[in-house]
C-alpha positions in Angstrom: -69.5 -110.5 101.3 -72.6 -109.4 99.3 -73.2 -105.0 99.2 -75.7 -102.9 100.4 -78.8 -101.9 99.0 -78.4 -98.1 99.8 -74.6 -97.9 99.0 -72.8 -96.8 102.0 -70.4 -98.9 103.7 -69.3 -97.9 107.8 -66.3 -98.7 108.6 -64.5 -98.5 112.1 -61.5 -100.2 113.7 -63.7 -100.5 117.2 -67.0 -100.1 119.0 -65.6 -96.6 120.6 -65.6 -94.7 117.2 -67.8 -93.0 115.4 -67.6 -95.1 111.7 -66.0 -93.1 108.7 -69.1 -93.9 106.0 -68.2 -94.5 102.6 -71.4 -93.3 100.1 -71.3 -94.6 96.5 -74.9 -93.4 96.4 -75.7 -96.9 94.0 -76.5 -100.4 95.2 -73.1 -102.0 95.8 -72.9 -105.6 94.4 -70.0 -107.0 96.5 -67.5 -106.1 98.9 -63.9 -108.3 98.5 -61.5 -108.1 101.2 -57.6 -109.5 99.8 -56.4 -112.6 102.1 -54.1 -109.9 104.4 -56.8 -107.6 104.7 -54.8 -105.4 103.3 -57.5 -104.5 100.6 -61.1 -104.3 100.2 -62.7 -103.6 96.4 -66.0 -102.2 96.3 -68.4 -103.1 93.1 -71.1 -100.7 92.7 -74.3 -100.9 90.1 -73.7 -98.3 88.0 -72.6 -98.7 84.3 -71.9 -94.9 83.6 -69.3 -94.0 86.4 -66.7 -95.7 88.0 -67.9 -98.8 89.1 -64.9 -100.7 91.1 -63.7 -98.8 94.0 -60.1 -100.0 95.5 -59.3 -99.2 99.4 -55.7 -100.2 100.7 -55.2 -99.9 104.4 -52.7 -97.4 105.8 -50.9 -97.2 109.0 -52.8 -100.0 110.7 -55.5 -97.6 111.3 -57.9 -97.3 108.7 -58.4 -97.9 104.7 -57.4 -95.1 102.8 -59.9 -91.9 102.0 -57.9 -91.9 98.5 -59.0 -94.7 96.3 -58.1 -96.5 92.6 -61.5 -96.6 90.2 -62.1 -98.2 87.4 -64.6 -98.2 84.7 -66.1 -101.1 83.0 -67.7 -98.9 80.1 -71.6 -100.2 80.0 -71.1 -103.3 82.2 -72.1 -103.9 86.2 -69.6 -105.5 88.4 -71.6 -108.4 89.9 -68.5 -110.6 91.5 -64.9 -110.0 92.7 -62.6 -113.0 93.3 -59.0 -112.1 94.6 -55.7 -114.2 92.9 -52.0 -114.7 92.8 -51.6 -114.2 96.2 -53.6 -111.3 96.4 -51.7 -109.5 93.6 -54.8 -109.9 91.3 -58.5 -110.2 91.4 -60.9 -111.2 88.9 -64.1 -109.6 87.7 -67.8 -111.2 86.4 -69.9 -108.6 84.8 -73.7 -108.0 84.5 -72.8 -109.2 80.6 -71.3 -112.6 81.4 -67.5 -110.8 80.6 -64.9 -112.0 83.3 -61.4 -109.7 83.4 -58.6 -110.4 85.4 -56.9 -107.4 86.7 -53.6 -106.8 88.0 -52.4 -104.2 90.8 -49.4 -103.3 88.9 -51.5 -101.7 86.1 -54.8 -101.0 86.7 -55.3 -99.1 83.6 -55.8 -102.4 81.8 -58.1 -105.1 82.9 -57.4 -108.1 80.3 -60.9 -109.6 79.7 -60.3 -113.4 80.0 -63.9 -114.8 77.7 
């Protein structure tokens, strides 16, 4: 799914509700949902704040208000790719860097170039 040009994101279960909106206030690059659904990362074009947003899904209502960030210092997410059965995703930067990151420690994306 490719982003948004004026960085919100409105997201609703059904037509009936209003949508809860989700402002990064940047362009956002892509939108990845995991297989289940389960997840959605966010990339957004900004190299000096966090730039990958993580939303999990809670209580088969709605993706969570409280979300993981990271940081790729002086880089632009441009692509997310999700792996190992969803228990990993991959990132390509504006620089040409790919990391693979894992759920279990998001503190450390391992940069695979």
């Amino acid at each position: 799914m490719s982003g948004a040009e004026d960085g919100k994101i409105y997201m609703r279960i059904d037509w009936e509700e209003q949508p809860v909106v989700a402002n990064f206030e940047k362009p956002i690059n892509e939108i990845c949902f995991s297989n289940d659904g389960r997840k959605m990362i966010v990339a957004i074009d900004d190299a000096s704040k966090n730039n990958i947003f993580i939303f999990t899904w809670v209580n088969d209502k709605q993706f969570s208000a409280k979300t993981e960030k990271l940081l790729f210092d002086n880089e632009i997410p441009l692509s997310i790719e999700f792996l190992d059965s969803d228990l990993s995703f991959i990132v390509a930067t504006n620089i040409l860097n790919i990391y693979k990151v894992t759920f279990t420690d998001l503190s450390k994306p391992l940069n695979l170039l």
